[in-house]
N, CA and C of each residue as an Amber inpcrd file, in Angstrom:
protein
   318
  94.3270000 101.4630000 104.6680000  94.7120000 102.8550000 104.7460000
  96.0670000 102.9280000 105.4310000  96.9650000 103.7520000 104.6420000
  97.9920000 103.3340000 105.2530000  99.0150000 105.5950000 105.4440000
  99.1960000 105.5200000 106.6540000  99.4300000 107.2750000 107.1580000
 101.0660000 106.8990000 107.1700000 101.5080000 107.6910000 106.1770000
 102.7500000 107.9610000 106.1440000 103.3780000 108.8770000 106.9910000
 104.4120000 108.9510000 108.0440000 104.5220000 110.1640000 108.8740000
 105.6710000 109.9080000 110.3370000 105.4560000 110.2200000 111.2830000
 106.7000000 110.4760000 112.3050000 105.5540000 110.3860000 113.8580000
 106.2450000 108.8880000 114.0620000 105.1780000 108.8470000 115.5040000
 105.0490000 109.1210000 116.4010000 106.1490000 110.7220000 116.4020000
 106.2980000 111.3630000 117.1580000 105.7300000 113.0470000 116.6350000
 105.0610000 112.7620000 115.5700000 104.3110000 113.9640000 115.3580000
 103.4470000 114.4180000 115.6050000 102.6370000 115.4950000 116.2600000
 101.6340000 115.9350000 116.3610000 100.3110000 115.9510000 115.6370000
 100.6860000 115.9600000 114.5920000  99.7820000 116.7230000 113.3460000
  99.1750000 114.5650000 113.3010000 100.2990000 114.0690000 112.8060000
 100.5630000 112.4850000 112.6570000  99.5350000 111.7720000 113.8040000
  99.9380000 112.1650000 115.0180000  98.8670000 111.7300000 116.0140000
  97.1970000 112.1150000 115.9480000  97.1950000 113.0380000 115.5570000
  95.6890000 113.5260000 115.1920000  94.7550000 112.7310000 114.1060000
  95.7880000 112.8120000 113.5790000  95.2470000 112.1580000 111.9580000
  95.0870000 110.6160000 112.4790000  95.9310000 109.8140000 112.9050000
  95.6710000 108.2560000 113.8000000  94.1050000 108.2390000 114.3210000
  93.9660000 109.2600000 115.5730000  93.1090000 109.6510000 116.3890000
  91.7950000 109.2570000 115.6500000  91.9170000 110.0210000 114.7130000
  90.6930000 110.6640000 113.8370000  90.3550000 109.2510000 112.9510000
  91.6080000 108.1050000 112.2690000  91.3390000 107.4110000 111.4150000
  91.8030000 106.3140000 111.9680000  91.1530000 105.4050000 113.1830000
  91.6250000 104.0660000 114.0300000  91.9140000 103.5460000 113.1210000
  91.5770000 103.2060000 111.8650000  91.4220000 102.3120000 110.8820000
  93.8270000 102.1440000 110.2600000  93.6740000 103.7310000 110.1820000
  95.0020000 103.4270000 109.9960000  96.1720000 102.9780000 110.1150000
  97.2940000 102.9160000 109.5010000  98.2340000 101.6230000 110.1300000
  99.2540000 103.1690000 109.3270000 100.2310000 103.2350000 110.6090000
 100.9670000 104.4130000 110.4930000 102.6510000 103.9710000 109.8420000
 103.0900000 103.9310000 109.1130000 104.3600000 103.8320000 108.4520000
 105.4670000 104.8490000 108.9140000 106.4620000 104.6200000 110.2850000
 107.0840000 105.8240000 110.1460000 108.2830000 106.1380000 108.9390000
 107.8750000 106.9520000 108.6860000 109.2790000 107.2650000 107.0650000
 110.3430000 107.7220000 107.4040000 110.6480000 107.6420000 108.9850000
 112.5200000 107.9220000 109.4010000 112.7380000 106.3390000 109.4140000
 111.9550000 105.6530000 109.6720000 112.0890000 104.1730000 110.1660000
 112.2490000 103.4160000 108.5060000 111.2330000 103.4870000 108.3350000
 110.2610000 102.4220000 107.0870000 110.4390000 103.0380000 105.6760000
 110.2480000 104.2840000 105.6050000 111.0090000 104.9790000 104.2480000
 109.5150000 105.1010000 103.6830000 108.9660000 105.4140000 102.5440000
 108.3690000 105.7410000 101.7660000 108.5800000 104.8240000 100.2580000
 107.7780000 103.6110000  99.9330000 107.8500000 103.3130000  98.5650000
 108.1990000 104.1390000  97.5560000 109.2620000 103.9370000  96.4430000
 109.0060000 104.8810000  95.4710000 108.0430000 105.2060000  94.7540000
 107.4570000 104.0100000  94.8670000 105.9930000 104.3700000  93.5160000
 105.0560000 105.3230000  94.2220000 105.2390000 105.2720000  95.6090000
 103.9700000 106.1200000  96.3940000 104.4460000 107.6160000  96.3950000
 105.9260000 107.8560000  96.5370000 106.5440000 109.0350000  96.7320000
 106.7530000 109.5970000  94.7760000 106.6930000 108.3220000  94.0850000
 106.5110000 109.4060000  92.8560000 104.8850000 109.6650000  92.6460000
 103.8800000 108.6270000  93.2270000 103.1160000 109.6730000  92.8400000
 102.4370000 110.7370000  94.0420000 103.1060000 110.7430000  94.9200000
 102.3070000 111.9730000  95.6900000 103.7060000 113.5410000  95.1820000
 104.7700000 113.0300000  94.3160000 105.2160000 114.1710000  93.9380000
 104.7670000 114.7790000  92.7420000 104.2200000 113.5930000  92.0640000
 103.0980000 114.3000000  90.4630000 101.6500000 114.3800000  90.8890000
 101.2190000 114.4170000  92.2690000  99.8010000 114.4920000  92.4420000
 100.1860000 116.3340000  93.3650000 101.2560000 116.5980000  94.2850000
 101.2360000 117.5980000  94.9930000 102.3920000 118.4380000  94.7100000
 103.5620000 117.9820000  93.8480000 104.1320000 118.7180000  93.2390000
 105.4390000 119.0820000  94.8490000 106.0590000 120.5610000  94.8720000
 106.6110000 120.6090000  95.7940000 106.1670000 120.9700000  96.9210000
 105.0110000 121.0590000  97.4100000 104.2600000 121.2410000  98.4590000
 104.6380000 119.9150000  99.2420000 105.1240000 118.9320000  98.7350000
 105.4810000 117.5530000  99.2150000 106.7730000 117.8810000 100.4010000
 107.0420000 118.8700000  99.9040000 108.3760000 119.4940000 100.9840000
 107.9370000 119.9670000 101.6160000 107.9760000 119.9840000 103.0700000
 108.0170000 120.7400000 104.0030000 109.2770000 122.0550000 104.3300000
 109.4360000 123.1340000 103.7880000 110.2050000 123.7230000 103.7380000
 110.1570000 125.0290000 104.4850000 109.6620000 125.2420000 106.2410000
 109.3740000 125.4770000 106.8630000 110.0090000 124.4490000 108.4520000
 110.7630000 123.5440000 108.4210000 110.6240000 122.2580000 109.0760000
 112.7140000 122.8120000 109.4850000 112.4710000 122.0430000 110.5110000
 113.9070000 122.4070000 111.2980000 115.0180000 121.8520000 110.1450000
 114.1510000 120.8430000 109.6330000 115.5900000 119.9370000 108.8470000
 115.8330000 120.7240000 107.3020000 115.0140000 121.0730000 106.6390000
 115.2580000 122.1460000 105.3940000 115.8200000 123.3630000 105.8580000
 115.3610000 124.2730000 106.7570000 116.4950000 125.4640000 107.5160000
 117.9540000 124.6400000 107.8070000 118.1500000 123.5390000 108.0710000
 119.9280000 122.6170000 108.1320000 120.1540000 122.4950000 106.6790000
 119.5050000 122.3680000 105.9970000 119.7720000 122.3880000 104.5910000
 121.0460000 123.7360000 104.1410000 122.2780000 122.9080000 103.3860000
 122.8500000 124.6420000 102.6540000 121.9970000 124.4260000 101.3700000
 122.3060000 125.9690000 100.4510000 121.7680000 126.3610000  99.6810000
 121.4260000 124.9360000  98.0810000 123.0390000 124.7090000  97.9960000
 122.8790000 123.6470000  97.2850000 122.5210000 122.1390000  97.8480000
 122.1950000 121.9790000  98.7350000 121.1300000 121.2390000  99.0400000
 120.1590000 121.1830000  98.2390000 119.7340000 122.0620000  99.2360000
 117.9180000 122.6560000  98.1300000 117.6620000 122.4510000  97.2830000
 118.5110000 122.3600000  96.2980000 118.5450000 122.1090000  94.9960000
 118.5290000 121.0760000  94.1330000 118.5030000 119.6260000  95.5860000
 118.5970000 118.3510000  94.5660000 116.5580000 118.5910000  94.1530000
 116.7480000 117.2930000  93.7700000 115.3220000 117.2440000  93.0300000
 114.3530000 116.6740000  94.5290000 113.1360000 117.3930000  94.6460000
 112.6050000 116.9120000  95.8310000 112.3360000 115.2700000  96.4910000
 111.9560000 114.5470000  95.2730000 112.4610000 113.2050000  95.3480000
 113.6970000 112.6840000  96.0800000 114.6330000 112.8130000  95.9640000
 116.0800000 112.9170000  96.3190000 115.9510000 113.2730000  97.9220000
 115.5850000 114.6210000  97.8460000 115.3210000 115.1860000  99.0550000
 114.9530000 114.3490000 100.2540000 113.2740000 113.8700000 100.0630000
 112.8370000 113.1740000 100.6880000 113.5980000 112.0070000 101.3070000
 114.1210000 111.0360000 100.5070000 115.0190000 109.7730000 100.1690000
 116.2470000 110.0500000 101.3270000 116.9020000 111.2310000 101.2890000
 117.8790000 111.5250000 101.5730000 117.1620000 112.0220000 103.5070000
 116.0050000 112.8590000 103.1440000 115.9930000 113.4160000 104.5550000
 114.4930000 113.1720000 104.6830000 114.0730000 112.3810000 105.2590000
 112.4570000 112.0390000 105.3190000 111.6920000 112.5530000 106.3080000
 112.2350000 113.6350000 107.1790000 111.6560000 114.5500000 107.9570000
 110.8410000 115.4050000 107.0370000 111.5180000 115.8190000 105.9640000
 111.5030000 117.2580000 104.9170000 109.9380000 117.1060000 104.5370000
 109.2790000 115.5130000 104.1750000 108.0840000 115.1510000 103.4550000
 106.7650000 116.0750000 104.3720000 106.0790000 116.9660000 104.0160000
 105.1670000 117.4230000 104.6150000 103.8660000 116.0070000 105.4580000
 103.5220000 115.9370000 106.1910000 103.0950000 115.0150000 106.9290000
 101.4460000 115.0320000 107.2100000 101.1190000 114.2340000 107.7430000
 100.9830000 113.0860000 106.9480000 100.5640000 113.0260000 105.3320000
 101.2940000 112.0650000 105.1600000 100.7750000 111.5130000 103.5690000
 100.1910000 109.8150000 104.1260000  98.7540000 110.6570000 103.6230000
  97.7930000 109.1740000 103.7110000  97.3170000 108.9050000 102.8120000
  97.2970000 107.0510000 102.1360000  97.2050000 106.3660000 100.9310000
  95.8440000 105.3140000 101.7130000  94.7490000 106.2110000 101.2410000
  93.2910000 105.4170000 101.1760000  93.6520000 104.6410000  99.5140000
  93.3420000 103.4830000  99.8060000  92.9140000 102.7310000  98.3520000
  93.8110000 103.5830000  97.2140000  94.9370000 103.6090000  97.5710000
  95.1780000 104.4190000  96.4550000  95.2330000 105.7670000  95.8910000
  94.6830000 106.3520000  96.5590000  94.6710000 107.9980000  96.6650000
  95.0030000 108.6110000  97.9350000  95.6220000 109.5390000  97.5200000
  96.6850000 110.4560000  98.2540000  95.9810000 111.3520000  99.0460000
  96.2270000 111.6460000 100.1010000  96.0090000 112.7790000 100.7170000
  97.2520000 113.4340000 101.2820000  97.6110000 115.2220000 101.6270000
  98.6690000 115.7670000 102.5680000  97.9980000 116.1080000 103.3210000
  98.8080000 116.2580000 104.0080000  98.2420000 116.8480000 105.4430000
  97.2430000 116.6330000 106.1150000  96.8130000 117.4040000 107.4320000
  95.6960000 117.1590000 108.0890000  95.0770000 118.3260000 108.5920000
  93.5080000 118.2940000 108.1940000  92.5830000 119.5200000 108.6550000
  91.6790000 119.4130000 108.4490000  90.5040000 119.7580000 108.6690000
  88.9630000 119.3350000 108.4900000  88.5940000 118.9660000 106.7750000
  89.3370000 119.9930000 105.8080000  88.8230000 119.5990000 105.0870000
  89.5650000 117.9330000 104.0940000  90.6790000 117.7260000 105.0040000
  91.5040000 116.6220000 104.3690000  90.0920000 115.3700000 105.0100000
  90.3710000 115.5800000 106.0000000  89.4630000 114.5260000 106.7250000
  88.1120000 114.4650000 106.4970000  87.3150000 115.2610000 106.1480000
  86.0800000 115.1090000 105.8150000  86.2450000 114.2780000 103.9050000
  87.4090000 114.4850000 103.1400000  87.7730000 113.8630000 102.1550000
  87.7090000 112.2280000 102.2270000  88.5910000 112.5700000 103.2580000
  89.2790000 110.5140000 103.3370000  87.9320000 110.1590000 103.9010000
  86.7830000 110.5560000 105.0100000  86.1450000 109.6720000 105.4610000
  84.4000000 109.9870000 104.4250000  84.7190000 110.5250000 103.5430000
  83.4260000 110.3480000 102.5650000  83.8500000 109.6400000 101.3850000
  85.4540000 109.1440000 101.3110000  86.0600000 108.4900000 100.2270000
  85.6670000 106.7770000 100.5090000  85.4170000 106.4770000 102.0910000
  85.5970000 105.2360000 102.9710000  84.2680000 104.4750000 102.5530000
């Protein structure tokens, strides 16, 4: 199981907490595989953006506008957090019902 995310995140620390098992990848550090970041962008679409997040408000307009892929690549704060890869399947974020997912998937 592998938690994609910022080990200085909150949300990121919870999700650890909750899943000892995980091995945390930071994506300012370590980056995000492409094959994993194309498919959590055809599994979640642009919800993959965090566009609410200090670093998309630094964004100008044409920014915004590259393709979210790009985005990410370019600014890996932007990726909504955590993205966790059980066996292969994706999860965003973290909240009871993500977690009651990953640990009836286990």
């Amino acid at each position: 199981m592998i938690l994609y995310g910022l080990k200085n995140c909150d949300t990121c620390r919870k999700a650890l907490k909750s899943l000892p098992q995980a091995e945390l990848r930071d994506v300012r550090k370590d980056g995000v595989p492409d094959a994993v970041l194309a498919a959590a962008l055809e599994k979640f679409g642009d919800a993959l953006l965090n566009t609410r997040s200090t670093t998309w408000r630094g964004l100008d307009e044409g920014q915004r506008q590259a393709a979210p892929i790009e985005l990410v690549k370019a600014h890996p704060a932007l990726m909504k957090r955590p993205l966790i890869d059980v066996n292969n399947t994706l999860f965003l974020g973290w909240n009871n019902a993500v977690e009651a997912d990953i640990k009836a998937s286990l």
